[in-house]
C-alpha positions as CSV (number, residue, x, y, z in Angstrom):
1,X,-1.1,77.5,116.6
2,X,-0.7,81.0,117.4
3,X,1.4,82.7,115.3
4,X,4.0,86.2,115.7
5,X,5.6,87.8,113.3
6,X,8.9,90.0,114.2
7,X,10.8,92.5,112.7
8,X,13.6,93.6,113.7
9,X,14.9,96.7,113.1
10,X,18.3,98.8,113.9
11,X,19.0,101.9,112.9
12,X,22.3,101.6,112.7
13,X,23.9,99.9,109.6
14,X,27.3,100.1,107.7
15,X,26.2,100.1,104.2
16,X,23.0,102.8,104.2
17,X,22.9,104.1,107.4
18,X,19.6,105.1,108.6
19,X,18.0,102.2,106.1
20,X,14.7,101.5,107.7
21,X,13.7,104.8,108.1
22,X,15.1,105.9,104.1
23,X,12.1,106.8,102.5
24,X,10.2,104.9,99.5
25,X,7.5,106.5,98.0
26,X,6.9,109.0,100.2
27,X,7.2,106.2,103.5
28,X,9.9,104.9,105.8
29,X,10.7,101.5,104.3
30,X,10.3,99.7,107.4
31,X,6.4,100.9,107.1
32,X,6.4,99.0,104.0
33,X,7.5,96.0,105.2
34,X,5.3,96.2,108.3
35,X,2.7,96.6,106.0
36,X,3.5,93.5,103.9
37,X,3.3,91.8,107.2
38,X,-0.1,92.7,108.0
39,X,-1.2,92.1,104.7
40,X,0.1,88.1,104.9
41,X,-3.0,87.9,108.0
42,X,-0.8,85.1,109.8
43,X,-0.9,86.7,113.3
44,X,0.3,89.9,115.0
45,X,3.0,91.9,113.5
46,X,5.3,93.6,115.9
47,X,8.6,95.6,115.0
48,X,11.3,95.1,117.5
49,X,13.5,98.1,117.5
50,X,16.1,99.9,119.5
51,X,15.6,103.4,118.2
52,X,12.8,105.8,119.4
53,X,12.4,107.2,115.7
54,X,11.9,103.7,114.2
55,X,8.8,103.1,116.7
56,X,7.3,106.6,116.4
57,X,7.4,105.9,112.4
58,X,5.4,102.9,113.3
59,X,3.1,104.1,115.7
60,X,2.6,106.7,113.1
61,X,1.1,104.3,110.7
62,X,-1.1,102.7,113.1
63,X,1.1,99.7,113.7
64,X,2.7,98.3,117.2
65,X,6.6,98.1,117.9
66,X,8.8,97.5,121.0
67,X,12.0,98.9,122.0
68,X,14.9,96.4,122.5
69,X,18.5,96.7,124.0
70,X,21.1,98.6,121.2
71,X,23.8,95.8,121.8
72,X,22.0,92.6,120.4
73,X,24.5,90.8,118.2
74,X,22.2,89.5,115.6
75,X,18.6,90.2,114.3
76,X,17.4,86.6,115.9
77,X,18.1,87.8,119.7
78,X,16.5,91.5,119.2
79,X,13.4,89.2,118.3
80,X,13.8,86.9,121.2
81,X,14.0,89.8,123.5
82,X,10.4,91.4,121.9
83,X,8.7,88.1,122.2
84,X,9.3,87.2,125.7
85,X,8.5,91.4,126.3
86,X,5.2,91.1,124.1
87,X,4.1,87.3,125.2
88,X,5.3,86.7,128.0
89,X,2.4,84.0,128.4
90,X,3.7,82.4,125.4
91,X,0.5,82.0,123.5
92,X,2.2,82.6,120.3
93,X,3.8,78.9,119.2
94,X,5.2,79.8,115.9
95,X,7.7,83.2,115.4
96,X,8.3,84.8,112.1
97,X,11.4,86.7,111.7
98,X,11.0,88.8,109.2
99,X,13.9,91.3,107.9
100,X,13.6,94.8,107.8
101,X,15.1,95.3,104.8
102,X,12.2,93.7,102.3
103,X,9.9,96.3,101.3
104,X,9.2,94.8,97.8
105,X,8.1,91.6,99.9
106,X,5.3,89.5,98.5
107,X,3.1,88.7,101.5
108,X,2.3,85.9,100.4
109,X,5.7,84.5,100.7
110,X,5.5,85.1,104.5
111,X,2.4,82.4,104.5
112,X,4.7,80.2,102.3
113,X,7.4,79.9,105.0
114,X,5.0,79.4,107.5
115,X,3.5,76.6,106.0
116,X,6.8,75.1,105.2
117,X,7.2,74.7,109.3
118,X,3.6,73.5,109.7
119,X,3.5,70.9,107.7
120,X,6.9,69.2,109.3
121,X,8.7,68.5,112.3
122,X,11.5,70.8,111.2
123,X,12.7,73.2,113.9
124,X,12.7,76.1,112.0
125,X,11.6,76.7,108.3
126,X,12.4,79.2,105.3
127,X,12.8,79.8,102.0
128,X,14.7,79.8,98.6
129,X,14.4,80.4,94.9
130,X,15.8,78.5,91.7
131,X,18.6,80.6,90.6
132,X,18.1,81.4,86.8
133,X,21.5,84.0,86.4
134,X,25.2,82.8,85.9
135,X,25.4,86.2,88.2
136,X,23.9,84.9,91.1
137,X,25.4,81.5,90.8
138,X,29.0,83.0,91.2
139,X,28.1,86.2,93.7
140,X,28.9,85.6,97.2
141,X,26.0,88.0,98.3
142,X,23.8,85.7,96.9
143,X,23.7,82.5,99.7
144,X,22.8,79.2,98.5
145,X,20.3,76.6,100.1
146,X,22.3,73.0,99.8
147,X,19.3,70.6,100.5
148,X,17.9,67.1,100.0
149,X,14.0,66.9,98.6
150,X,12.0,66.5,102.1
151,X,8.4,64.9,102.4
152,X,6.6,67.5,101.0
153,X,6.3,68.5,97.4
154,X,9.2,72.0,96.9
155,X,10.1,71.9,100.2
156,X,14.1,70.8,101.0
157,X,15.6,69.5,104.3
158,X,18.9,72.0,104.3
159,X,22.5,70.4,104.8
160,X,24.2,73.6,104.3
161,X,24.2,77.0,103.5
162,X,26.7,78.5,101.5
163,X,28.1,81.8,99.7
164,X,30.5,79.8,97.4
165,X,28.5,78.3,94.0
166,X,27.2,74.3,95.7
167,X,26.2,71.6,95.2
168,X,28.7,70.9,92.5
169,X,27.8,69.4,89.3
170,X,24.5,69.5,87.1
171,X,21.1,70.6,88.5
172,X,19.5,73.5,90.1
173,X,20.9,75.7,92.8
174,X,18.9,77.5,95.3
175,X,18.8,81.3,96.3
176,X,18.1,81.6,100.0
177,X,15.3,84.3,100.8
178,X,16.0,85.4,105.0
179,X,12.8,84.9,106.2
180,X,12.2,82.6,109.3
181,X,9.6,81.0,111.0
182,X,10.8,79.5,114.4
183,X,9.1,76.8,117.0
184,X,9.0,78.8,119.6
185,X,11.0,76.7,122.0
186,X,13.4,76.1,118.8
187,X,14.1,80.2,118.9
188,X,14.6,80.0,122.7
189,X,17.3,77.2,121.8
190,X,18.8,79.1,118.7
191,X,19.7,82.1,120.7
192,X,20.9,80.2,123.5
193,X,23.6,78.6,121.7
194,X,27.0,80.6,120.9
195,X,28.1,81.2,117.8
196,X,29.8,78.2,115.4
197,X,32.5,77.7,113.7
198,X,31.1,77.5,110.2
199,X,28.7,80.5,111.4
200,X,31.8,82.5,111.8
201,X,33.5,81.1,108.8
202,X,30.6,81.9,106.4
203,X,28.8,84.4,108.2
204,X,25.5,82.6,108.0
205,X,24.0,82.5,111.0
206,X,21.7,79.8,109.9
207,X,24.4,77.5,110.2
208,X,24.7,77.8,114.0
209,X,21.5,75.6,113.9
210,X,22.6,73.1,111.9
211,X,25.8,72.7,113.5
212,X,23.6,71.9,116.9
213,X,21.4,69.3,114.9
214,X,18.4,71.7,114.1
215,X,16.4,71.2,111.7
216,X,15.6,73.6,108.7
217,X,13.0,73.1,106.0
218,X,13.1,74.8,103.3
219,X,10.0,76.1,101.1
220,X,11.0,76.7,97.7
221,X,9.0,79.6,95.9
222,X,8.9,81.6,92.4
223,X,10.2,85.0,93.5
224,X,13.5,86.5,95.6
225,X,12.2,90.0,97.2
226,X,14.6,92.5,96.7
227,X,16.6,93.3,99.9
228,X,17.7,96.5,100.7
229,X,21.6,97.3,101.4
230,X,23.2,99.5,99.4
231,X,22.2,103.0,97.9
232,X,21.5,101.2,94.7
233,X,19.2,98.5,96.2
234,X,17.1,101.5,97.3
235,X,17.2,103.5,94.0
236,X,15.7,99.8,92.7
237,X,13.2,99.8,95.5
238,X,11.8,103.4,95.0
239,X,11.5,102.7,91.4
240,X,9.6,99.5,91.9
241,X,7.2,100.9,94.7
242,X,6.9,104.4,93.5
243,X,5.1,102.3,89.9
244,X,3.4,100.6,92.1
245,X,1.9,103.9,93.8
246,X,1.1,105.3,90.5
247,X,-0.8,102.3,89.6
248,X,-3.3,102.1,92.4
């Protein structure tokens, strides 16, 4: 199948205003991300964006974006909106939404979540990571995959997703990476559908899915990428990408 990989990008945000254009080793962190896309080979990489500066920092870098409406509610229907602008023949089966806010991304992780939808009938696929910190166990920010093993070897079917510390008792718990890859008629569904109450309640939109009787599969990997929201997420980005630039 073909496959499309989105990224949607706002400028606006409450935490670190500006974020996808804050710079990271001398480039927009949104560059770095779309250059983590490219660098997974899946398919076309498109930014979706409703800012003119967000685009012309793409364009700059030799890659394509697409202005979408300012008043989407959620990440999920600016992509929606850029793939019925950008494929409006619907060759492309298989949507990746990737966030904005992953510029330490390993792009091989992208290919992970893909395959994790491939290689089921799930509706929609992603990812998650053994936890290995009491921190992240106990910190809200930090949402947790609640799954039952599916066919395939590390990959879980989700029940839930949850900011509170679950599954109860002994075993591992999983740290959910936000990275998506939709069926495409699944993604026409998804956005379709008006928010739910555990959505609301957790603020996960994920769980809108499973409240409707989606189905998510969930690849589970080595590695969390380090997302970007605060001013100290991006002091730990610069540091980790500007060693990087010094290596190469």
């Amino acid at each position: 199948m073909k496959k499309l990989v989105v990224i949607p990008a706002r400028l606006a945000a409450t935490r670190l205003p500006g974020k996808p254009l804050a710079e990271i080793a001398g480039t927009p962190m949104i560059v770095h991300v779309w250059r983590r896309a490219v660098e997974a080979g899946i398919g076309r990489v498109v930014v979706a964006t409703d800012a003119v500066e967000i685009q012309t920092a793409i364009e700059q870098a030799g890659g394509e974006a697409v202005m979408t409406r300012a008043d989407h509610e959620s990440g999920s229907d600016r992509v929606f909106e850029a793939v019925e602008k950008i494929d409006p023949e619907a060759q492309a089966q298989i949507i990746v939404n990737l966030q904005g806010d992953l510029p330490t991304l390993e792009p091989t992780l992208i290919s992970a979540c893909v395959a994790a939808l491939e290689q089921s009938d799930a509706d929609i696929a992603t990812l998650a990571a053994p936890i290995t910190t009491e921190e992240e166990r106990s910190n809200p920010n930090v949402v947790k995959v609640i799954g039952t093993p599916a066919r395939h070897p590390q990959t879980l079917r989700a029940l839930y997703f949850s900011r509170s510390t679950a599954p109860y008792g002994e075993g591992p718990l999983y740290h959910h990476i936000g990275i998506y890859a939709y069926r495409r008629a699944a993604l026409a569904r998804f956005v379709s559908l008006p928010p739910a109450p555990l959505e609301r309640r957790e603020k996960l939109e994920q769980l809108r899915a499973l409240e409707n009787e989606m189905r998510i599969d969930v690849g589970i990997v080595d590695t969390v990428p380090l997302g970007v929201d605060t001013p100290a997420d991006l002091q730990r980005a610069r540091a980790i990408l500007g060693q990087v630039s010094q290596q190469r």
